[in-house]
C-alpha positions as CSV (number, residue, x, y, z in Angstrom):
1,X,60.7,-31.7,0.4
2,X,60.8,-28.7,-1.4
3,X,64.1,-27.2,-3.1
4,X,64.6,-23.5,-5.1
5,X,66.1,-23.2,-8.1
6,X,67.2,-19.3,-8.9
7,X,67.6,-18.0,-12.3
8,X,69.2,-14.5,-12.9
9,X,68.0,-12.7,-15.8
10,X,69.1,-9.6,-17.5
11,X,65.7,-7.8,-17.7
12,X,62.1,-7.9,-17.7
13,X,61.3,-9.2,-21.0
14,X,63.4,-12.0,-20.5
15,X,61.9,-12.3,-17.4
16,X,58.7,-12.6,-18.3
17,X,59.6,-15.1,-20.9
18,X,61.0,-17.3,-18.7
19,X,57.8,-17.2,-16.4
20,X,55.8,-17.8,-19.6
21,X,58.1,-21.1,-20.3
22,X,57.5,-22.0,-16.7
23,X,54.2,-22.1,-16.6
24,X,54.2,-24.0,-20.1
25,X,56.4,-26.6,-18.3
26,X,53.2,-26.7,-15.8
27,X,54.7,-25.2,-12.9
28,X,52.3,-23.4,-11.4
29,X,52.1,-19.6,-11.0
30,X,51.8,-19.3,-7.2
31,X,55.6,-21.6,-6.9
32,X,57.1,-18.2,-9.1
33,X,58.4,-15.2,-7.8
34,X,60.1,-12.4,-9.3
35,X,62.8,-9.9,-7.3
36,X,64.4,-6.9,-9.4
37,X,67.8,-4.7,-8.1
38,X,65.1,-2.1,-6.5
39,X,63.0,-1.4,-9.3
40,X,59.0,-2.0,-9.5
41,X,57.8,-5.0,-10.7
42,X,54.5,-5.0,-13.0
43,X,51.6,-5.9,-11.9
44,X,51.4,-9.2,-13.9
45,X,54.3,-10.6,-12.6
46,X,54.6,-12.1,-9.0
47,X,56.5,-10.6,-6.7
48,X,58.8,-11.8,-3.9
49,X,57.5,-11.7,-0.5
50,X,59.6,-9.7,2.4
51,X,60.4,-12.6,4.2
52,X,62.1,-14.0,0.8
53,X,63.9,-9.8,-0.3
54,X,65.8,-9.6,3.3
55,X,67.7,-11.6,5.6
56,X,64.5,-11.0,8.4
57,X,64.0,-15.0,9.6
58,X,67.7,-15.2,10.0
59,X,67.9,-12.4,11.5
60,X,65.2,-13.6,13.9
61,X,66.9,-16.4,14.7
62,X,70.2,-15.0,15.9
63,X,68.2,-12.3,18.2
64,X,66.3,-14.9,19.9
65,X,69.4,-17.0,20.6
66,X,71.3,-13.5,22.0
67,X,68.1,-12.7,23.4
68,X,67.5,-15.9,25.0
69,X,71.2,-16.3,26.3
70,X,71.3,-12.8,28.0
71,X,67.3,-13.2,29.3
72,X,68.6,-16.0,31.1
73,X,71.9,-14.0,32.2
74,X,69.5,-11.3,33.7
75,X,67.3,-13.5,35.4
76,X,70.3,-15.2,37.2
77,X,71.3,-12.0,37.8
78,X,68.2,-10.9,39.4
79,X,67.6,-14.6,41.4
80,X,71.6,-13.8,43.0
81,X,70.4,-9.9,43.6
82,X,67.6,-9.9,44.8
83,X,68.0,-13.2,47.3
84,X,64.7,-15.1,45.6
85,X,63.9,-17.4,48.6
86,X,62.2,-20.6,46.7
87,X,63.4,-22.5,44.4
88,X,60.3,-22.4,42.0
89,X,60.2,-18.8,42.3
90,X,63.7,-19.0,41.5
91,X,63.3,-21.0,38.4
92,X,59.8,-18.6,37.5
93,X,62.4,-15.7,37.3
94,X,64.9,-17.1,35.0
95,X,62.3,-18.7,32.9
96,X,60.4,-15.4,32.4
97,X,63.1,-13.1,32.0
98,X,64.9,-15.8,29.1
99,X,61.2,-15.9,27.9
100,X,60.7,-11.7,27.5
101,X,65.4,-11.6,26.1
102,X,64.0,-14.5,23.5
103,X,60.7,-12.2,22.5
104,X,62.7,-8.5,22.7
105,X,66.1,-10.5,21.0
106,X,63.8,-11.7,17.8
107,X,61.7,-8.8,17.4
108,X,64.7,-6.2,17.5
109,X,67.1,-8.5,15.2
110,X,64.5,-8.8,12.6
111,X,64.2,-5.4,12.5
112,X,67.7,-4.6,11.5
113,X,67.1,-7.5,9.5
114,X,64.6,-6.3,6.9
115,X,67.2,-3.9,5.7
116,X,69.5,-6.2,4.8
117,X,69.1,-8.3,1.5
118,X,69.0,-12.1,1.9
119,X,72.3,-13.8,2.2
120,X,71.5,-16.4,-0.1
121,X,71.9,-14.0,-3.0
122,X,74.9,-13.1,-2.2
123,X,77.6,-15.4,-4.5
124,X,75.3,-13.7,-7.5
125,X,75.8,-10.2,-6.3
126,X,78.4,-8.6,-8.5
127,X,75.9,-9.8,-11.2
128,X,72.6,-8.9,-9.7
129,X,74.8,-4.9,-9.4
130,X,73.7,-4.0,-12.8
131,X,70.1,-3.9,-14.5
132,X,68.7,-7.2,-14.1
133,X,65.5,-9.6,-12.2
134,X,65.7,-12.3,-10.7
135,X,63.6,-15.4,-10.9
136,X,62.9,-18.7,-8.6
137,X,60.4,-21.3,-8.3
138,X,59.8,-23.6,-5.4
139,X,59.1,-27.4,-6.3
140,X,59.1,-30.8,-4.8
141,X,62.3,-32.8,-4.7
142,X,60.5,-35.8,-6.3
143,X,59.0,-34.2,-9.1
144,X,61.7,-34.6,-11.8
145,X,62.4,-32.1,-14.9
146,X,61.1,-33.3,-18.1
């Protein structure tokens, strides 16, 4: 299992010491990611992904749940309608219009997602305001610090 442990640093230099102790501890450099407040990062440091910036998986998640939830409303809605004589073709209806709500629910959500920065920095927020980076790696739960 694999756990993150974030570290919020005032600047670049001190970020970039911090990756230099981290890979002197023997953590390896593709486990290190750096994020900044909206500035660019330098080429020599690794930078966060999108998926790990914004909020765009969760996101994801709650559009395919409304998605799925008012698919399925519309398909019901189209079975009662429509007078679908049998009852497979029934079931086929609700099945495919739950299936396209989950798809168009996702896709749209994540969208709006990717605009908005991931939740999980948000206790560090008044902090991350000013002029700083931020650092995390990504290890095993097993391996302990030495």
């Amino acid at each position: 299992m694999r756990h993150r442990v974030y570290y919020l640093l005032p600047d670049l230099d001190s970020a970039r010491k911090a990756m230099d102790e981290l890979l002197l501890s023997r953590i390896e450099a593709r486990h290190i990611r750096f994020m900044t407040n909206g500035k660019r990062m330098p080429d020599d440091m690794p930078e966060a992904t999108v998926f790990q910036k914004t909020d765009i998986i969760h996101g994801a998640g709650l559009g395919m749940i409304a998605g799925g939830l008012l698919g399925m409303a519309l398909g019901a809605a189209i079975v009662l309608y429509f007078d679908v004589g049998q009852a497979g073709m029934q079931a086929a209806v609700v099945v495919i219009a739950t299936l396209c709500g989950l798809l168009f629910g996702g896709w749209a959500a994540s969208l709006a997602a990717a605009a908005i920065p991931n939740t999980r920095f948000a206790p560090s927020t008044p902090s991350w305001s000013r002029d700083g980076s931020c650092c995390w790696r990504t290890c095993r739960r097993a391996a302990s610090p030495r």
